[in-house]
C-alpha positions in Angstrom: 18.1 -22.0 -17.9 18.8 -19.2 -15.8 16.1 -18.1 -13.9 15.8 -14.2 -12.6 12.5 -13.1 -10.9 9.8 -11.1 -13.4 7.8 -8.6 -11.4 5.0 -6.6 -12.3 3.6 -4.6 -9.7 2.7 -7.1 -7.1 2.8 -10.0 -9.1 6.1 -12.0 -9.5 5.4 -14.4 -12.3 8.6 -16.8 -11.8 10.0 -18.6 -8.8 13.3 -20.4 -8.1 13.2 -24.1 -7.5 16.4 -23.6 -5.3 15.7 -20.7 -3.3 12.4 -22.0 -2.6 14.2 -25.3 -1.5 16.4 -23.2 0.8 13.4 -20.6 2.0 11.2 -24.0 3.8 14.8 -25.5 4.8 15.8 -22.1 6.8 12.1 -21.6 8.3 12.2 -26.0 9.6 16.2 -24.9 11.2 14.5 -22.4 12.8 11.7 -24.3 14.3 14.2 -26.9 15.1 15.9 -24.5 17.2 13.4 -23.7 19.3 13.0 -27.4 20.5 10.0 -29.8 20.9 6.5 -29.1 21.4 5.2 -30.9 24.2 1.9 -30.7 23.1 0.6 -30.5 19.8 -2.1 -32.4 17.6 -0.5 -35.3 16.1 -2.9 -35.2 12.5 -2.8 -31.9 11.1 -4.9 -30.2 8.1 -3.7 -27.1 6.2 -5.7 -25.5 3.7 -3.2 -23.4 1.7 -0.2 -24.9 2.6 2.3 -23.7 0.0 3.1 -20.6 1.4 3.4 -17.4 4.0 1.1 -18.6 7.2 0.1 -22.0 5.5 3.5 -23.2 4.9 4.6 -22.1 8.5 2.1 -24.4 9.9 3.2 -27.4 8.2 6.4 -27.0 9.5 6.0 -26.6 13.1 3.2 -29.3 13.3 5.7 -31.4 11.3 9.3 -30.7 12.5 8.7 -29.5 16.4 5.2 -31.5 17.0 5.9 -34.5 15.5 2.8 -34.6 13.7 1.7 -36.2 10.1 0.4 -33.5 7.8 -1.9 -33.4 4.9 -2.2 -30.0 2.6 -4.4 -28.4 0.2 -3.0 -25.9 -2.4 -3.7 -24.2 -5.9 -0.6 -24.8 -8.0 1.0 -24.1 -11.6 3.2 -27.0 -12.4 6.6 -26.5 -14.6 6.9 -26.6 -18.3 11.1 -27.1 -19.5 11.1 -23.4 -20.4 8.9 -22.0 -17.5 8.6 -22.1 -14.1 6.0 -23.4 -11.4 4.4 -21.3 -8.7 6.6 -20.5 -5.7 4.0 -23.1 -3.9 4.4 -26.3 -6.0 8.2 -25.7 -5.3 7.5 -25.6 -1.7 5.4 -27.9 -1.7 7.7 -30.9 -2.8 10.8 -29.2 -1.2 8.8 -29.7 2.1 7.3 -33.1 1.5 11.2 -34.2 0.7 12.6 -32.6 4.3 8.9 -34.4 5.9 10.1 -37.6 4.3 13.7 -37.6 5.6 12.4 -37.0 9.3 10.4 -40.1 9.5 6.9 -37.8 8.4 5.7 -38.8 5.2 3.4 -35.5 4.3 0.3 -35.8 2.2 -0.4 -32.7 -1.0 -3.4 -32.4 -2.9 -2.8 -29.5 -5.6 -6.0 -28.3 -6.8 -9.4 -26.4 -5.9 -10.1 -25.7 -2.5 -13.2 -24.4 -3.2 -14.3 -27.7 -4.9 -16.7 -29.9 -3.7 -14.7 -32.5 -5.4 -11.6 -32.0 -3.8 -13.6 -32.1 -0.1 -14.2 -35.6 -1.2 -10.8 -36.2 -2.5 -9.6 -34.7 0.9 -11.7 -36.7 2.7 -10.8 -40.3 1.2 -7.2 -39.3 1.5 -7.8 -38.7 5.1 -9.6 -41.9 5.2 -6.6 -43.9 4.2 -3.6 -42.2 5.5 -4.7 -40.7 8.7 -8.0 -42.4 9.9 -9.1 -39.1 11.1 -7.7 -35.4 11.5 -7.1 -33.3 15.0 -6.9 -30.1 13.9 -7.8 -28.3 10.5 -6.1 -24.6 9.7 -7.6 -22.4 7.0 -5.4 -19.8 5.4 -6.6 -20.1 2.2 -6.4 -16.7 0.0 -7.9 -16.5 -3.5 -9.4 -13.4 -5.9 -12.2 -15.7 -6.9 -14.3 -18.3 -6.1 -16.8 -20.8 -7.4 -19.8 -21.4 -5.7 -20.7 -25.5 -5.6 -24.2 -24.9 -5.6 -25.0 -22.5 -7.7 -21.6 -22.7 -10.1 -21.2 -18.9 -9.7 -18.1 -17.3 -9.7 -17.8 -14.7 -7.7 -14.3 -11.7 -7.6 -13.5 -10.0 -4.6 -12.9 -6.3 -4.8 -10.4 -4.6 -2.0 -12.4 -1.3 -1.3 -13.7 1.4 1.2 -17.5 0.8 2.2 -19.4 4.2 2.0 -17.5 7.1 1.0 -14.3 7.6 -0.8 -11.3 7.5 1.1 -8.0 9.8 1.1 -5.4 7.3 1.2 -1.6 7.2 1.1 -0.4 4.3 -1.0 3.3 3.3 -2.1 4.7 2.5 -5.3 6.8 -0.6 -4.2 8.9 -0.4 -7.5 9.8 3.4 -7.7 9.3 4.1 -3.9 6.5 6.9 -4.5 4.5 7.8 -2.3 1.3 9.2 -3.2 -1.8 10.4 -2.2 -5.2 8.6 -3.8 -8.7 8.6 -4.0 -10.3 5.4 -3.6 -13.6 5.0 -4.7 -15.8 3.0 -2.7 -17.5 -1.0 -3.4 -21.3 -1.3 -4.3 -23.1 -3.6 -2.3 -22.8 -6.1 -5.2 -18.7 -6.0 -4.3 -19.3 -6.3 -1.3 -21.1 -9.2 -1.2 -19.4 -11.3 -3.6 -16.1 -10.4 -1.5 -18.1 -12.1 1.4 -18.7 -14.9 -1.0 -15.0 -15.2 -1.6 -13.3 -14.0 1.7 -15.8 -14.9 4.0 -16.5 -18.1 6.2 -18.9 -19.7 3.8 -16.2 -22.7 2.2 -14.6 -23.3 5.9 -17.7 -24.1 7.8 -18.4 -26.1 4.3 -15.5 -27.5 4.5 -16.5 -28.3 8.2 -19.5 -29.8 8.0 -18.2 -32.4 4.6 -15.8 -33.4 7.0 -18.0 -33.7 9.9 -20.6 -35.8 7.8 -18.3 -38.0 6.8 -16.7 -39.2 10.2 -13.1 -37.9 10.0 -13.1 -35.8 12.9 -11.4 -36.9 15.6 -12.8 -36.7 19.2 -11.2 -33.3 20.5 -11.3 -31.8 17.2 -10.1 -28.0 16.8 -9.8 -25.6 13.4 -8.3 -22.5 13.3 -8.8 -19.5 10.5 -5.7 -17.3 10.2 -6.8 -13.4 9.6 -5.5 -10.0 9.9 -6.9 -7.1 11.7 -4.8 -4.5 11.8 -4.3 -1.3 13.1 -6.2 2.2 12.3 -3.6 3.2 9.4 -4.7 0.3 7.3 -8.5 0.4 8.4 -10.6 2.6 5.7 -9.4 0.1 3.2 -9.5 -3.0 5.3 -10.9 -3.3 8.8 -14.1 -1.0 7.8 -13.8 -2.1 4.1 -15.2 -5.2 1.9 -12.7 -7.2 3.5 -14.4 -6.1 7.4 -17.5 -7.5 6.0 -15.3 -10.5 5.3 -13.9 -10.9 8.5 -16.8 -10.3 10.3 -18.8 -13.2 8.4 -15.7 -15.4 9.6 -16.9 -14.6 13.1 -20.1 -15.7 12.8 -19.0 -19.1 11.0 -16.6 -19.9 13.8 -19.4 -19.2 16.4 -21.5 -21.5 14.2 -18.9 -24.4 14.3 -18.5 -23.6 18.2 -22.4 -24.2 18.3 -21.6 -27.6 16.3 -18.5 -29.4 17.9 -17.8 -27.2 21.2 -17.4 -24.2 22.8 -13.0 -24.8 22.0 -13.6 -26.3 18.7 -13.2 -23.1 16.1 -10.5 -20.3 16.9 -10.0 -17.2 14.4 -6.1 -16.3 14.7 -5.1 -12.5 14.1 -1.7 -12.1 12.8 0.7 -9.7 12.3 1.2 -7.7 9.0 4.1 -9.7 6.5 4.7 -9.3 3.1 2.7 -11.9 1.0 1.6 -11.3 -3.0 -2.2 -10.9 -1.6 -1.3 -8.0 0.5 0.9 -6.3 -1.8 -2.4 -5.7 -3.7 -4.2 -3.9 -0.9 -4.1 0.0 -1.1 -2.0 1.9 2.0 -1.1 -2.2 3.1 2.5 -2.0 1.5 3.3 1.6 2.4 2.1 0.7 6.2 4.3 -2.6 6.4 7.5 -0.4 5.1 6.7 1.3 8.4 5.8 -1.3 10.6 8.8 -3.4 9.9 11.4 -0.6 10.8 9.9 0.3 13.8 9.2 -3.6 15.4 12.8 -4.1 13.7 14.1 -1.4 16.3 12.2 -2.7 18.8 13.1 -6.2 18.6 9.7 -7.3 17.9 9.3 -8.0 14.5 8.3 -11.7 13.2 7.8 -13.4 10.2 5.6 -16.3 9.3 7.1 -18.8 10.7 8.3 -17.0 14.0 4.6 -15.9 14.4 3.1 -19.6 13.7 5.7 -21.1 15.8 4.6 -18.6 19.2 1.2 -19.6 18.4 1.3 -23.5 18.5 3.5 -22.7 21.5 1.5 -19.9 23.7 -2.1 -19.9 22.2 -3.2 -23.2 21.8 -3.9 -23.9 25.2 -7.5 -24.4 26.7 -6.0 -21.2 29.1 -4.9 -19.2 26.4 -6.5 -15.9 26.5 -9.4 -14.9 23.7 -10.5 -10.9 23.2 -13.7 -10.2 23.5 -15.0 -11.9 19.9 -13.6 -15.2 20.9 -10.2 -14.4 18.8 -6.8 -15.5 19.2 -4.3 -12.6 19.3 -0.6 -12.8 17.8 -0.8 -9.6 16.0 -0.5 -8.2 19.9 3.5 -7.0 19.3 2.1 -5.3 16.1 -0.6 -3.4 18.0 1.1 -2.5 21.4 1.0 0.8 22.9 4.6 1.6 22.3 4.6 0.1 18.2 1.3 2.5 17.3 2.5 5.5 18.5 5.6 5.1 16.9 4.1 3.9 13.6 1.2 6.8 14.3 3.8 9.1 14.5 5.9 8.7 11.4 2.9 8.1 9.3 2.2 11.9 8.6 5.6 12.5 7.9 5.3 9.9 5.1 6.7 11.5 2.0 8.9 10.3 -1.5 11.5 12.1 0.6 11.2 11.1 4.1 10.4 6.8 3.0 14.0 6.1 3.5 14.1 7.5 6.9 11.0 6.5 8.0 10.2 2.8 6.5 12.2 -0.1 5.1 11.1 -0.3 1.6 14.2 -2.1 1.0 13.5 -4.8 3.6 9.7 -4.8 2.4 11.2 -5.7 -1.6 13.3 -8.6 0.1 10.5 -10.2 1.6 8.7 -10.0 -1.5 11.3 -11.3 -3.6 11.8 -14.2 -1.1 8.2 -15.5 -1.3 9.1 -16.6 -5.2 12.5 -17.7 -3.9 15.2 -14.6 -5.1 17.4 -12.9 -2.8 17.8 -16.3 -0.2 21.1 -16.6 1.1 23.4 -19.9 0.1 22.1 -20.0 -3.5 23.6 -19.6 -6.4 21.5 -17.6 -9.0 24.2 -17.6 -11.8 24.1 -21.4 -11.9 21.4 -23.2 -14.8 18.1 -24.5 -13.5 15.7 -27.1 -14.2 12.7 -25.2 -13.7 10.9 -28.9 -13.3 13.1 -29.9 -10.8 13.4 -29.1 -7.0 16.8 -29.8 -5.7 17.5 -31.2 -2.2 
């Protein structure tokens, strides 16, 4: 079959087995590139590994540390007349390249949030690896299942308080447009804690923990996103700010558990994934963003911003701010980027986007994440949507 990407809004519902092939063997030629890590933990953990930040990990831990790998994702397998998610693609695309390199990697598709699939994890570990050095959480979901209580609870993106005055972006038609967005009752709020939050790492944390298959030295890191003030009545002071902030406490609560080094949140810098398409003024901002750090020579992707952290922030020196937090979104945020950004953004009009932003940049990166619009492959050509070529 041929296969052409579907999109609706922020949601692609297809993916190219070849161009997702070819999106994880650019990003590991890349890492490859930039040479051998001298030091890096040998056993490495990745909760949502399939894509964006996740995948990124995988690959420089695998391909430029030398380490063994083991990943957890949610995936939709293929059927003979449609396709998988983008992730199961990348999943076996990366296992393959692993493979070749002497790395055998370990997926277990399913749950996360399970309490079944911590014990799946954990006799996986058991038998492949012994025990695990580091753990990385970048797991991003609308809902989640509480193992206690078998609630699910559904996150809600919104201001906290009042209404907020908001430009957004119409990604498809270009639009911009001015909105009013209501704000979250408390009961949003907290169940966006319940999802977002650091409840299922530090669970995750302390299965692991119990059942021996931490290694002596152990480290985890949570990947999250700040931002800057642009994005921040929607997202820094929003539902997802609640979020974040009970992420700080749980790391503080592993570092009271395992060691003062032991739990790291990373910030990162904006990219385009399907979760923050979703997120009022987030899309319209990015546009920005990306033109301006393109100017600059500063802009990154994932895997140009995972491969600086393993090799400039993982250090016992490496510098924290003032809540104990790694920084790589510090490009993004610089002096010089914000003012730039700042100044544009009230000259943000349907008129002005083209001269301002990069909405065309911001639909390429989007497209790419299912595997459209990667150079080298041949779209014409008939697909197996069950198979993942070499």
């Amino acid at each position: 079959m041929i296969i052409e990407p579907r999109v609706r809004g922020f949601i692609c519902t297809t993916a190219h087995p070849a161009g997702c092939a070819r999106n994880v063997a650019d990003q590991i030629a890349y890492v490859r590139r930039q040479g051998e890590l001298a030091a890096c933990p040998k056993r490495v953990a990745v909760l949502g590994c399939s894509t964006g930040y996740g995948l990124a990990t995988r690959i420089v831990a695998t391909f430029a540390g030398g380490a063994d790998t083991i990943g957890v994702s949610f995936e939709r397998e293929p059927t003979e007349t449609r396709t998988a998610s983008a992730g199961w693609y990348n999943n076996r695309a990366f296992e393959a390249q692993a493979s070749n390199s002497g790395r055998p990697a370990l997926t277990l598709e399913g749950d996360a949030f399970s309490d079944a699939m911590k014990a799946s994890f954990i006799d996986a570990v058991r038998e492949r690896f012994g025990q695990i050095d580091l753990l990385v959480y970048s797991l991003a979901a609308p809902s989640r299942t509480d193992p206690d209580t078998g609630q699910t609870w559904r996150s809600s993106i919104k201001a906290i308080g009042e209404p907020v005055q908001a430009k957004t972006l119409n990604t498809e038609t270009g639009e911009v447009l001015e909105a009013s967005l209501a704000p979250a009752s408390e009961e949003e709020a907290a169940a966006t804690v319940a999802v977002m939050g650091g409840d299922d790492w530090k669970r995750w944390i302390d299965q692991l923990r119990a059942a021996g298959v931490l290694a002596p030295g152990f480290r985890t890191l949570n990947y999250t996103y700040i931002g800057s003030e642009h994005t921040w009545p929607i997202y820094w002071k929003g539902t997802l700010g609640r979020a974040k902030a009970d992420i700080d406490q749980k790391a503080e609560a592993i570092r009271g558990q395992l060691g003062e080094d032991a739990a790291r949140i990373v910030a990162l810098k904006a990219v385009v994934t399907q979760a923050s398409s979703a997120i009022p003024m987030v899309p319209l901002y990015g546009t920005v963003l990306f033109k301006v750090m393109k100017a600059m020579g500063l802009h990154e992707g994932c895997i140009e911003q995972i491969d600086r952290l393993f090799r400039t922030r993982l250090g016992s020196d490496a510098a924290l701010d003032e809540a104990g937090r790694l920084r790589l979104d510090d490009w993004e945020l610089s002096d010089a980027v914000q003012a730039e950004v700042s100044r544009r953004w009230p000259l943000l009009t349907t008129q002005t986007l083209a001269d301002l932003a990069d909405l065309p940049e911001y639909r390429t990166q989007f497209l790419r994440l299912f595997g459209f619009g990667v150079a080298g492959v041949d779209y014409a050509a008939d697909a197996d949507p069950r198979v993942v070529p070499a």
